[in-house]
N, C-alpha and C positions, 0 to 999 in steps of 0.2 A: 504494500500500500504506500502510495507517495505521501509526501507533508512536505509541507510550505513551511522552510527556515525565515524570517523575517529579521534581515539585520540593520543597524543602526551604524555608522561608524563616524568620523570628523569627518573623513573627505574622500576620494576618490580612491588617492592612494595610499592610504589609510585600509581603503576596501581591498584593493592589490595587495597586500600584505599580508591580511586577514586571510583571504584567499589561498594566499602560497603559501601560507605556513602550517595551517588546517588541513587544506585536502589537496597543495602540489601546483595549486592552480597556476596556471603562466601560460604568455605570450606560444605560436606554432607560428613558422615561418614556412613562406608559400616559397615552393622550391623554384618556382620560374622569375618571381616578382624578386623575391628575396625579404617583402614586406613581413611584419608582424600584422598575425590575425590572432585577435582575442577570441574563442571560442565558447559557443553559449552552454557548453555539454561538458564531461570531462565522465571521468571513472575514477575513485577512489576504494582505494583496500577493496576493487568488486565489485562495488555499489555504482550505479548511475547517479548523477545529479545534471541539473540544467540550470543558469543564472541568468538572471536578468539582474541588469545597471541599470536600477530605477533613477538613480540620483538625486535631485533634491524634489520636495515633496509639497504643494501649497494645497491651501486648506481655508475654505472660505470661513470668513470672522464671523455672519450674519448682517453685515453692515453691506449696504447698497450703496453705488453710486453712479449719478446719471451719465451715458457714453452718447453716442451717434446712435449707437444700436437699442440703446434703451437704456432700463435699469439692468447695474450688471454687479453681483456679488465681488467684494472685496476679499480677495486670497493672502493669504501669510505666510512666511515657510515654516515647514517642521522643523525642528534642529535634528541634522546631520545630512549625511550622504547614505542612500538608502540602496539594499544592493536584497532580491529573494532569491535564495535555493531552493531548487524542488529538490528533494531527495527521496530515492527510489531505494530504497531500503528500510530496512525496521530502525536502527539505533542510529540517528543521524550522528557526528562526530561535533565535540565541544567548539563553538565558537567565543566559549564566553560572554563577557557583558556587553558583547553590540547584539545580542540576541534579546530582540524587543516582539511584543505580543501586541498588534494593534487591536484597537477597537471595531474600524472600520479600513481594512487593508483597500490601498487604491490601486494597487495593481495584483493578482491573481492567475497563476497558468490555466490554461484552458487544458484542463484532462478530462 
């Protein structure tokens, strides 16, 4: 059964780190281009997992304000740099304290 890791971290590469240190994660380089490709999938110890770089995260106040287009809710950000794991296995592996439980997650894999 999958489950949604939900992490929190300061920044980007903050989440790169987190990443590579946990489950290996890093850059794959295209043999023709020579480029770096982040990729959304990886295997750890076996296990599948998939990532989404959600990044930063706004969240409307409740406060309106009038545009061209009308009235339009006023957004805020979350603190941090927001990054989900699906993980396809039973015992996800410790991310520690960027591992946040939203209320209302804004973004979701579709399985």
């Amino acid at each position: 059964m999958a489950q949604t890791i939900y992490l929190r971290c300061t920044s980007l590469g903050e989440a790169v780190l987190l990443l590579a240190a946990v489950l290996g994660y890093g850059p794959e380089h295209d043999l023709d281009t020579g480029r770096e490709i982040w990729p959304g999938a990886g295997v750890h110890d076996g296990t599948r997992y998939d990532v989404d770089f959600v990044g930063a995260i706004r969240v409307p106040t409740g406060e309106m304000i009038e545009t061209d287009e009308g009235p339009t809710p006023v957004l805020a950000p979350v603190e941090g740099y927001h990054v989900n794991i699906l993980w396809w296995g039973d015992t996800p592996p410790d991310f520690g304290v960027a591992v946040v439980t939203p209320a209302t997650p804004s973004r979701t894999f579709a399985i």
